[in-house]
VOKOL-519989 format. One line per field, with one value per residue (C-alpha): y, z, x. Coordinates in steps of 0.1 Angstrom, whole numbers, padded with zeros to 4 digits. Layout:
N
Y: Y/...
Z: Z/...
X: X/...
This chain:
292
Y: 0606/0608/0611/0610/0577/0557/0531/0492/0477/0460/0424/0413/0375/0348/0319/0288/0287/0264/0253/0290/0310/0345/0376/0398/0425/0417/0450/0443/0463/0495/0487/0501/0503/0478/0452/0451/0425/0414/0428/0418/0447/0430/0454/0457/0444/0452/0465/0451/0453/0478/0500/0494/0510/0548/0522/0494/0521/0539/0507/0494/0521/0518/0483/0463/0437/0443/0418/0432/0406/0406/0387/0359/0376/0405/0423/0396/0370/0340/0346/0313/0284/0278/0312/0302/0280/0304/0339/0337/0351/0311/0309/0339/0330/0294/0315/0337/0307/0293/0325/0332/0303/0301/0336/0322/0342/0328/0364/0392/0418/0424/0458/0452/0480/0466/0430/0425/0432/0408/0385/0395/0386/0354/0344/0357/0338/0308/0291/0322/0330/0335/0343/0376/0399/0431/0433/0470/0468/0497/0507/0472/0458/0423/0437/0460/0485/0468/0499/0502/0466/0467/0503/0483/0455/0475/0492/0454/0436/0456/0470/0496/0501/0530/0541/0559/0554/0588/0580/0553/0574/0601/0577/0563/0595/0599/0562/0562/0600/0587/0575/0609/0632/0613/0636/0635/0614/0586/0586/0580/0553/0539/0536/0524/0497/0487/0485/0459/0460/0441/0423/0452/0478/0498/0495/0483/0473/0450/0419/0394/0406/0375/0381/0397/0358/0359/0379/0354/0323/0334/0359/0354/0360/0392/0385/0380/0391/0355/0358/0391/0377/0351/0374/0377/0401/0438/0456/0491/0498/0529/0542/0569/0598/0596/0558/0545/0508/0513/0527/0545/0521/0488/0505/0516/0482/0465/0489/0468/0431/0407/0423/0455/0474/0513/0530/0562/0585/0594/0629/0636/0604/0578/0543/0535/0562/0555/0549/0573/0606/0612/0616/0577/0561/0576/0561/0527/0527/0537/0510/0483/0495/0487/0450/0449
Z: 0699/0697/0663/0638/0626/0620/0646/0631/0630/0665/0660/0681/0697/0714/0728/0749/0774/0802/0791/0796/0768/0774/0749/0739/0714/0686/0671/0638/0632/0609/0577/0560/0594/0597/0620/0652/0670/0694/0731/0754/0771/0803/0825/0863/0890/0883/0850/0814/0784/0765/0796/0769/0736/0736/0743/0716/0691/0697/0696/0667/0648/0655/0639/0665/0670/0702/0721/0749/0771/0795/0826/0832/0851/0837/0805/0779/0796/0810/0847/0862/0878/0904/0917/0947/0926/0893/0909/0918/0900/0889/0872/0846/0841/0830/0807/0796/0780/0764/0751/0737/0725/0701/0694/0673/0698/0706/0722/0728/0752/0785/0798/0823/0848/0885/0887/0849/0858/0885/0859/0838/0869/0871/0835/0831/0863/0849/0819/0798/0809/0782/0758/0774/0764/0781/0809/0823/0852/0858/0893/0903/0926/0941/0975/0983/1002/1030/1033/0995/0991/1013/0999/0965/0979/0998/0965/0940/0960/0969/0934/0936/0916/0894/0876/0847/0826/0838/0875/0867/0849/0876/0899/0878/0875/0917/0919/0888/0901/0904/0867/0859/0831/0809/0783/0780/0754/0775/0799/0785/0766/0801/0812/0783/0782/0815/0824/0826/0833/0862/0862/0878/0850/0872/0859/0872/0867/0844/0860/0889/0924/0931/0917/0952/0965/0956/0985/1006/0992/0982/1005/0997/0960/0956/0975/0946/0958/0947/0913/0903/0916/0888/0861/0831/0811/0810/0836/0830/0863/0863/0894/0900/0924/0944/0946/0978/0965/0950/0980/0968/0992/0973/0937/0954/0962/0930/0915/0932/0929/0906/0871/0886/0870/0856/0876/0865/0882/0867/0883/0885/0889/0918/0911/0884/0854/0829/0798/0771/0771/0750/0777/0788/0751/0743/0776/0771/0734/0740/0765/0742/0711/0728/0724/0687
X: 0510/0474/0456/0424/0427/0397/0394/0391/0355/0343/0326/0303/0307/0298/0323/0318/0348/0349/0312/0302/0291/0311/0306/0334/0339/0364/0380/0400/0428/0423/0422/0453/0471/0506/0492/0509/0496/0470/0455/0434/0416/0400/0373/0370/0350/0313/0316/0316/0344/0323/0345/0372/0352/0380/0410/0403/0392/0422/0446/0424/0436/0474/0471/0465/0434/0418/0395/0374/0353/0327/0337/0310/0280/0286/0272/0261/0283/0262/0258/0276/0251/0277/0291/0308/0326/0331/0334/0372/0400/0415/0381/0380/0420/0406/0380/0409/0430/0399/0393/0425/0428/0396/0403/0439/0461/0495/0511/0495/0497/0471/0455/0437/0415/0412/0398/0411/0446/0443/0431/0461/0489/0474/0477/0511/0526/0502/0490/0500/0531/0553/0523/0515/0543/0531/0509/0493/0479/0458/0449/0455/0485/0495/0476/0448/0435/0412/0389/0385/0374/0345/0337/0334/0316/0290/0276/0285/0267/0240/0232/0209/0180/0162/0128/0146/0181/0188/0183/0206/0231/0235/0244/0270/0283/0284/0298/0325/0335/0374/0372/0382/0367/0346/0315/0283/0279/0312/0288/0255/0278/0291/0252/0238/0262/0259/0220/0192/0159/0144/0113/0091/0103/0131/0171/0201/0239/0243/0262/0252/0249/0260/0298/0307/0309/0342/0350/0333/0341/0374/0390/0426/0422/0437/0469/0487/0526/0534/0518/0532/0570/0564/0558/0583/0568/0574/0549/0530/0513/0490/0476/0452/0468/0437/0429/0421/0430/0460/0482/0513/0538/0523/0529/0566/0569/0562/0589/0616/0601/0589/0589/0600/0574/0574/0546/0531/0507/0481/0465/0426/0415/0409/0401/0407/0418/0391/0416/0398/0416/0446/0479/0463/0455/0490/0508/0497/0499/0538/0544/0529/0549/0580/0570/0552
């Protein structure tokens, strides 16, 4: 169950992987707390892993060490010199076992939110198989929703721009609506963390318009039924009742394949459940237990 604990202290770093210098947010385990291990918290699409701030601090202080990265071209990540190349899902994977690797991991478990738990299936069918030991996928399947992609690419790739902060945080409120409740003071967090100024003063997302050519140079990369058949570790897979990329049949489906995953519903949110209210921090935390 949820409590008061203090959360462990975040550490802010930066790491060459694959010749790319990628910045990630290194929470150390509570002190006092019984260390339970290691996860990697891994954000979606166009966002960053400061996304993951209520989960780490809430894992932190459970014991466990919790690593939250920014995706390259996004946040403080470099923004990749060859992104037809480097925008595709095989890519961050090869960043991911750099990453873990530098960072002393040898198991560890995986929650990732959209594009990072498509990240996640490929490292636990690949080159981490057997290192992962619990994956959570959340809001994120072996197939998507055609209509919801090109919703998200519309607005990823055509980032839109703003005189003020607060122009720029009401429309993260309108965009991020599905996240589900988030405060005042999660979402001046979500915006603050998430904006960069252009060169003519005005504010925007904080990540490379050019990420989206993954859906061009890459179309196939989130058919992943193959990948997630692979998988041996245990599978959480939360989907938002209202998601338009999740559909229920796929998160039926991955019931009865593959790792056979436990699938819960999680109600007032779309795409994806933002992972910083209690019934959420307390549903993954359970789920990871089971494998400390």
């Amino acid at each position: 169950m949820s409590d008061d604990r203090a959360p462990g202290v975040p550490r802010s770093r930066y790491l060459v992987c694959a010749d790319r210098e990628i910045h990630c947010m290194d929470w150390s385990p509570a002190p006092g707390a019984a260390v339970r291990g290691a996860v990697v918290a891994w954000h979606g699409l166009a966002r960053t892993g400061r996304d993951m701030d209520a989960l780490a601090a809430y894992l932190s202080g459970q014991g466990y060490r919790v690593l939250c990265p920014d995706t390259i071209g996004r946040g403080l990540s470099q923004w990749s010199p060859s992104p037809e190349a480097e925008y595709c899902l095989a890519f961050y994977a090869r960043l991911a076992s750099d990453l873990v690797d530098q960072l002393g991991l040898d198991r560890f478990h995986w929650v990732g939110t959209s594009m990072g738990g498509a990240i996640g299936m490929v490292c636990a069918a690949g080159a981490l198989q057997g290192r992962i030991q619990r994956l959570v996928l959340n809001d994120i399947g072996p197939q998507l929703a055609a209509p919801a992609v090109e919703r998200i690419r519309s607005y990823a790739g055509n980032p839109a721009s703003f005189a003020t902060v607060g122009e720029l945080e009401r429309y993260f409120r309108t965009v991020y609506k599905p996240y589900g409740h988030l405060s005042d003071a999660q979402w001046t967090l979500l915006t603050e963390s998430s904006t960069r100024r252009l060169p003519n003063g005005r504010v925007t997302p904080h990540y490379d318009p050019a990420m989206v050519m993954q859906f061009i140079h890459h179309p196939a990369d989130y058919e992943l039924w193959d990948a997630y058949d692979r998988i041996d570790a245990p599978v959480l897979c939360l989907r938002g009742a209202e998601s338009d990329l999740l559909l229920a049949d796929t998160a039926e489906a991955m019931r009865d394949r593959g790792p056979r995953a436990l699938v819960v519903t999680i109600e007032g949110c779309g795409h994806a459940p933002a992972l910083n209210v209690p019934e959420q921090l307390d549903l993954v935390e359970r789920f990871l237990s089971r494998g400390a």
